[in-house]
N, C-alpha and C positions, 0 to 999 in steps of 0.2 A: 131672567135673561139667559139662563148656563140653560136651561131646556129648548128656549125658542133659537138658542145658538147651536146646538145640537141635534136640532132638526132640520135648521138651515142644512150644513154641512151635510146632513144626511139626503136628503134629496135633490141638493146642487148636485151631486153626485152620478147623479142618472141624467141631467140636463146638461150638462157642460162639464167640458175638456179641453182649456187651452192650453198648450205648451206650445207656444209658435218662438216662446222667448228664449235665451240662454240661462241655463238654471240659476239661480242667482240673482240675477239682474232686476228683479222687482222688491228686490229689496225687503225687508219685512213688513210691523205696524207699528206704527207714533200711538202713542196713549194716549192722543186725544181721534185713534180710527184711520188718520191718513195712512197711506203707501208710506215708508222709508225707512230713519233708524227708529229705537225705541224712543227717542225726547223729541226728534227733528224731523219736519215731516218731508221729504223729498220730492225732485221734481218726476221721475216715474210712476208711473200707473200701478196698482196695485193688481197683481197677479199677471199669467202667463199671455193674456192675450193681444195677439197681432190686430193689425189695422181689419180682416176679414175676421175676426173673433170677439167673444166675450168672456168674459170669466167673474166667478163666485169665488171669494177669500174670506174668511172668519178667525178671530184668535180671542185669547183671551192672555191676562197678563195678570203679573202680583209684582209689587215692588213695596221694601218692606224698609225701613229706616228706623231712628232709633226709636221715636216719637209717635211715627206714622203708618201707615199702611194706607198703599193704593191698591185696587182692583182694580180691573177693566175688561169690560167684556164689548165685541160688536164685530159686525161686517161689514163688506166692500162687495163692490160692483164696478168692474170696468167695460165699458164697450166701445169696442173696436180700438182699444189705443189711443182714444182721444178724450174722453171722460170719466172720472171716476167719482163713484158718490158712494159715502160713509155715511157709518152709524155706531157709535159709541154710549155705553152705559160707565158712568164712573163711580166707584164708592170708597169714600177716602176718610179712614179710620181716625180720629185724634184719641191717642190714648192718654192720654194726661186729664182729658173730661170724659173718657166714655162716651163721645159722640160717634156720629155717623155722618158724612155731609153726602149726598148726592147728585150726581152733575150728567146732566143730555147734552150729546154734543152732535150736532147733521152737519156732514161736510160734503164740499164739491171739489174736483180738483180739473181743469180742463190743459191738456197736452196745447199749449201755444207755438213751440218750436222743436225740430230734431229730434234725435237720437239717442240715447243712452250711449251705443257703442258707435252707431255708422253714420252718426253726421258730425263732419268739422269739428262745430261747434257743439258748447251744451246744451242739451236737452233742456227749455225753460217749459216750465209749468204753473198757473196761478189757481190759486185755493182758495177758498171760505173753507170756516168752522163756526157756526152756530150755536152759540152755548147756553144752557140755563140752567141754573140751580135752583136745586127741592127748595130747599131749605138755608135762608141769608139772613137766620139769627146772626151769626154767628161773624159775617161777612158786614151785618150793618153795624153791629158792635163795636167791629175794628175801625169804620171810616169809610166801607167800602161805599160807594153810589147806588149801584144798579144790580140786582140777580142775574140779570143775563146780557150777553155781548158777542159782537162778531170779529173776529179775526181775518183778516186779510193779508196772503204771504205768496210772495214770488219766488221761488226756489227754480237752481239751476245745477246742473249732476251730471257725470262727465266720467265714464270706464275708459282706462289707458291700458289696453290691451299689452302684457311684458314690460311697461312703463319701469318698475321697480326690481331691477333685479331679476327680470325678466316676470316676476310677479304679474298681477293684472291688479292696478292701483284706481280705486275708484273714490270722488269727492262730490261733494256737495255743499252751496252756500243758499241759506233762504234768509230773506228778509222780510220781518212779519210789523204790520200794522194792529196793536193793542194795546187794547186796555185793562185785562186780563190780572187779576191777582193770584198768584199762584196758579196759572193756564187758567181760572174760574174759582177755583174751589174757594175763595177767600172773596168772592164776589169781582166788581169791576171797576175803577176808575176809585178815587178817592183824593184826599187833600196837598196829596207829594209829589201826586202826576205831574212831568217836567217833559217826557221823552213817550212819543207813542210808536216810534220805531224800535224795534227791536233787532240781531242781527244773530243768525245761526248757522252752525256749520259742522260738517262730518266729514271724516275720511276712515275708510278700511282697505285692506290689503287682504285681497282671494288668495290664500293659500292654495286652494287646488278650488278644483268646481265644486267641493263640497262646503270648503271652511273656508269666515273672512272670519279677520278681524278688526277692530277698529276703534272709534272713537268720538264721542261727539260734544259739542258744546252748545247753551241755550243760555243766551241773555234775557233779562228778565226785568220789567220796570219795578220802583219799587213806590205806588201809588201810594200807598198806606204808611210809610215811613218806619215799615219794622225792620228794616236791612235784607229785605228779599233780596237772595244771591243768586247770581247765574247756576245755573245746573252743568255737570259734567258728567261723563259715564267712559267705563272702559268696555267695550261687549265682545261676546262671540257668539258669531250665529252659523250653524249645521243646518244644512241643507241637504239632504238624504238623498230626495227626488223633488218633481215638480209637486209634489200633494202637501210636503211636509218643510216645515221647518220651526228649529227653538233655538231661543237665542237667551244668552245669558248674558249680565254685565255686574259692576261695581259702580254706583252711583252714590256722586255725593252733590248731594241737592242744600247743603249749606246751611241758613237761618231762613226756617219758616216760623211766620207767624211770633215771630221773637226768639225761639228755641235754636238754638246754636246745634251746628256739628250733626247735623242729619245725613249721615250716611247710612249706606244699606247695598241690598241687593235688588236684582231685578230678574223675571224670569219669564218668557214668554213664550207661547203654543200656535202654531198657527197652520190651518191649510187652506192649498188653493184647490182651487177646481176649474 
């Protein structure tokens, strides 16, 4: 995946150039591939381009906790501002067994209404995410149902130009249809499922055109009844120019899988083109 990601990136390169956007405003990648923050996928398109453009985005992420380690690797494709489709590789470490779990995830996201900055209203956008995992030893042990599952989420995102202090305050709330245990990784549905809505949300604060920061939260059903917790994250994301940006946070993703107090870091790489 780190070669075939690296080759992408290298030859989007010479094919495409959007920056029709204000720098910033596409936001990063959600680790399961969508356009937004790192947990919460947003309702903006991934990368720079305008309604007469397209653009190529790729990153890669680690997030590390006390227990666990996630990787993620994948890209995006927007065209023209009104569609974006993803692609994520996931590999989520359980160190207390020496395991590996690995999770594909295809996404769509299609621009339904507005603007990020210049409409009224918020910019709505509706998604799929398409999931399957390698391997649901591990997932049918616990109670889980299925290996693989779709998600369905409406998310709506809103920049308040000087809103804050003259600041430029940006938020976002999505509301996701799943079945999902731990996003996938712990497989799908099982004998606790009570709630297949789910409810999420972000907000950061552009310090200048280069730096936000921010904050996000992720509700989470808890299907299997090990007291899966909502996830929360502090982050900052640098954004240099339109090619580049990395973003850092503090995430404490709670009780997985029965294990208390999984906090950690997060770190992620990403460019557009």
């Amino acid at each position: 995946m780190f070669r075939l990601l690296s080759c992408f990136l290298f030859f989007s390169a010479f094919y495409c150039s959007a920056n029709g956007k204000i720098l910033a405003t596409p936001g990063v990648s959600q680790v399961e591939g969508a356009a937004g923050g790192g947990l919460v996928p947003w309702a903006q398109l991934a990368g720079y381009a305008t309604e007469d453009e397209w653009a190529l985005s790729g990153f890669c992420t680690q997030a590390n906790v006390d227990d666990f380690e996630l990787s993620t690797c994948g890209f995006q494709a927007n065209l023209f501002d009104r569609v974006e489709f993803s692609y994520a590789e996931q590999k989520f470490d359980v160190l207390p067994l020496s395991t590996t779990l690995k999770q594909n995830i295809i996404g769509t996201k299609v621009r339904l209404y507005g603007d990020l900055v210049y409409s009224r209203y918020p910019q709505l956008s509706f998604g799929i995410q398409h999931k399957q995992l390698d391997n649901a030893d591990i997932a049918f042990a616990l109670g889980a149902e299925d290996d693989s599952g779709t998600d369905l989420y409406l998310a709506a995102s809103k920049l308040h130009l000087g809103a804050l202090a003259g600041y430029n305050l940006l938020w976002n709330a999505t509301l996701r249809h799943t079945s999902a245990n731990e996003m996938g990784l712990l497989g799908f549905g099982g004998s606790q499922q009570n709630s297949w809505l789910q409810v999420e949300a972000s907000t950061a604060i552009l310090i200048n055109k280069h730096l936000a920061f921010g904050t996000e939260y992720r509700q989470k059903p808890n299907n299997l009844g090990l007291k899966e917790d909502n996830w929360h994250d502090i982050f900052v994301a640098w954004f240099p120019n339109k090619h580049l940006s990395i973003t850092a946070a503090y995430i404490n993703l709670g009780t997985i899988a029965g294990i208390e107090k999984q906090q950690g870091w997060y770190i992620s790489l990403m460019g557009y083109f």
